[in-house]
N, C-alpha and C positions, 0 to 999 in steps of 0.2 A: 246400050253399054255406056258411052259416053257420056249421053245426055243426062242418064240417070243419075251417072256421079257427078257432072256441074253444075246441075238443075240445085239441087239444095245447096249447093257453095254458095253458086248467084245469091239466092236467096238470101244466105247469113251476109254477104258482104253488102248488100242492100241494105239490110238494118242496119246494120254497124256503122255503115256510112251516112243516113238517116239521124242516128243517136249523136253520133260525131258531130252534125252540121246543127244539131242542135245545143250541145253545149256551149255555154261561154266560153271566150276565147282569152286563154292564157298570155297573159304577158309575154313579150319576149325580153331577155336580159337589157336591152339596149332601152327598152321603155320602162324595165324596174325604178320605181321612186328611190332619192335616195337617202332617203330618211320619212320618218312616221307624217302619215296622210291622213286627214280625214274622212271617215266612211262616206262612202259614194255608192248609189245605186249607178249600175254599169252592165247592160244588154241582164238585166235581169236577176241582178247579182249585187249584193250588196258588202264591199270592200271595202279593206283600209289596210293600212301597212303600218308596221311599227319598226323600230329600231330595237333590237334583240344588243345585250354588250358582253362580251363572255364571262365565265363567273372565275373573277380573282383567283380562288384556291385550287383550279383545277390545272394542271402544269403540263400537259401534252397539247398540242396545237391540234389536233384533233379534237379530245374534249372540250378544247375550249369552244371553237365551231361549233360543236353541239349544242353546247350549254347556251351560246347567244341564238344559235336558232328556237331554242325551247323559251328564250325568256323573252324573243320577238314575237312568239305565237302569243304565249300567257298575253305581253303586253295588248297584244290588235286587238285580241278576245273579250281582254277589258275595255277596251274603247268603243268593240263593237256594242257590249253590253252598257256601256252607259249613252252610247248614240240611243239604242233603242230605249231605254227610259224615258231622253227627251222628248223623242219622239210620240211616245205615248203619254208621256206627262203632259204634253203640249196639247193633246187633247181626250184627255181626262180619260182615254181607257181605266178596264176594265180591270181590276186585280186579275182575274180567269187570261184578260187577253194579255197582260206582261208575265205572266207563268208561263203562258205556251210560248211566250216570245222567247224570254229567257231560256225556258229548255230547247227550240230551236238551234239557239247560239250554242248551246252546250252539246249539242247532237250533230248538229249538222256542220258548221261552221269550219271550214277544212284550212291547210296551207296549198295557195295556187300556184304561188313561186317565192324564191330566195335568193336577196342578192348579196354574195358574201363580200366581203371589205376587207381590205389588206390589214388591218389590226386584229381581225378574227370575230370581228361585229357580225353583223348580218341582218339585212332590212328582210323581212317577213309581211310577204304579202296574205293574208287570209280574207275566204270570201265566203259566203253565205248566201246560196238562192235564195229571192225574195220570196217566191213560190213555197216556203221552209213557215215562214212566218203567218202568223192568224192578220186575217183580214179584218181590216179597222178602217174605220171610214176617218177619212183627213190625214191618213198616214201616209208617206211619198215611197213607200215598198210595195 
């Protein structure tokens, strides 16, 4: 009776908890940067934060939050994508290996956390498993 129905809970809470210990670990607001950081490879994860600013014409304080959180993501995205060019420029990859690098950032590259600012700013942490990216030799991902 019993068994039959905790037996597969145990089970799922086991993975779940398993999955859990293996993802990166989220910022917590106290450690959010508070302004745009250089990408950093971090427990297997490669980061940066930008400074999002809200967009002038939009007049509710609500959109405005948005709009900085949307134009801190665009910004990190662009950073992370010119991090990895140097990266690969630096040693002479492959046109093949900055395709799949680039569509990595464009696929995978998520928001990890958000630190909003009293003017309606907002610092935009975005990360990227390095795991995500093509294996190149002399690259620090």
């Amino acid at each position: 009776g019993a068994v039959r129905f905790f037996a597969p809970l145990i089970v799922l809470l086991a993975l779940a908890s398993a999955a859990v210990a293996q993802a990166p670990t989220t910022p917590t607001l106290p450690t959010l940067p508070w302004g745009d950081t250089a990408p950093t490879v971090v427990e297997g994860e490669v980061r940066v934060a930008a400074l999002g600013t809200p967009d002038p014409r939009v007049g509710r304080w609500s959109a405005e939050r948005l709009s900085a959180r949307r134009r801190g993501e665009a910004r990190a995205k662009e950073r992370l994508h010119r991090w990895v060019d140097a990266q690969l420029g630096r040693v002479a990859a492959s046109p093949r290996a900055a395709t799949v690098a680039h569509r990595a950032v464009d696929r995978h590259a998520e928001v990890r956390a958000v630190r909003p600012l009293v003017d309606a700013s907002a610092v935009v942490l975005v990360g990227l498993p390095a795991e995500r990216l093509p294996d190149v030799e002399g690259v620090p991902w």
